[in-house]
C-alpha positions as CSV (number, residue, x, y, z in Angstrom):
1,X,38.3,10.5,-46.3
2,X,35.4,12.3,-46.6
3,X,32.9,11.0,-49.3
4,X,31.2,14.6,-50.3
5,X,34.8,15.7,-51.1
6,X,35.7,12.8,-53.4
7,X,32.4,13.5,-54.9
8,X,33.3,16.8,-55.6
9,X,37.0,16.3,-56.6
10,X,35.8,13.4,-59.5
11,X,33.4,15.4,-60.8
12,X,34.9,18.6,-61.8
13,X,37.6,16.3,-62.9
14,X,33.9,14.9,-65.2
15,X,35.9,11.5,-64.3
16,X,32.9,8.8,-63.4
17,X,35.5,6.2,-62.5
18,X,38.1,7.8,-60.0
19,X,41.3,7.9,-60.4
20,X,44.2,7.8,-58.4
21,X,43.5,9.6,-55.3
22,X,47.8,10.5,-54.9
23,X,48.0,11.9,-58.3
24,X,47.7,15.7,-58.7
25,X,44.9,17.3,-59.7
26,X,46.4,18.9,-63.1
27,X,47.9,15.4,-64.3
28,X,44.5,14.0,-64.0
29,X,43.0,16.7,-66.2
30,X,42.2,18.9,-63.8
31,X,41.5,22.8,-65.6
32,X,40.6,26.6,-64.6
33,X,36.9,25.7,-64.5
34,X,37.2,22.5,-62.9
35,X,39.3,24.4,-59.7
36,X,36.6,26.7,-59.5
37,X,34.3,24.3,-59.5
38,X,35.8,22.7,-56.8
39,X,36.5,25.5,-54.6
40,X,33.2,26.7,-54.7
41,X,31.8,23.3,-54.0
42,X,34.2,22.6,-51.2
43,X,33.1,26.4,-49.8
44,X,29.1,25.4,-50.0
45,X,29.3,21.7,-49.6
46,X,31.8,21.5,-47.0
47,X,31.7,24.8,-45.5
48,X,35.6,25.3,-46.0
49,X,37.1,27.7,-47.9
50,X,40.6,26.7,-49.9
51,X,43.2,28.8,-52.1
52,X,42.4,27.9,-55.5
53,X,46.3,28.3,-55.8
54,X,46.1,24.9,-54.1
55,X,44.7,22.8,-57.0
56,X,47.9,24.3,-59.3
57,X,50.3,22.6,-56.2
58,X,51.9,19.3,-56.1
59,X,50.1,19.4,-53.2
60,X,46.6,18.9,-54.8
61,X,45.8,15.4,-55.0
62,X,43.1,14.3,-53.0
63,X,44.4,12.7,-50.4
64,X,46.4,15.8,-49.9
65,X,43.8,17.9,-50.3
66,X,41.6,15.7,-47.4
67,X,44.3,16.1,-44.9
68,X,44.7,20.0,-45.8
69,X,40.6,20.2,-44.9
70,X,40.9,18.4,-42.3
71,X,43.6,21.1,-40.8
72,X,41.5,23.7,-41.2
């Protein structure tokens, strides 16, 4: 997995210990802000650009979210 997304994921969750990297993004706190924080980081940081419609997803834990990225 790539380190500069888990970077990005924990912190617009403001989690300094991380989580569980198969729970979903909104059961770990996740909020409006902190999706478009995370989008835009992913888009400058990673050069990728998801569907914030993503993050509201069962599909948005990290590890899903790594393997999405890494399809693109």
């Amino acid at each position: 997995m790539n380190e500069k997304l888990a970077s990005l994921y924990w912190n617009s969750l403001k989690m300094d210990i991380p989580g569980d990297p198969d729970s979903c993004y909104l059961d770990l706190g996740g909020n409006s802000i902190g999706i478009f924080i995370l989008s835009e980081g992913i888009r400058k940081d990673l050069g990728k650009t998801i569907d914030p419609a993503i993050l509201l997803s069962e599909s948005s834990s990290l590890n899903r979210l790594a393997e999405q990225l890494e399809e693109f």
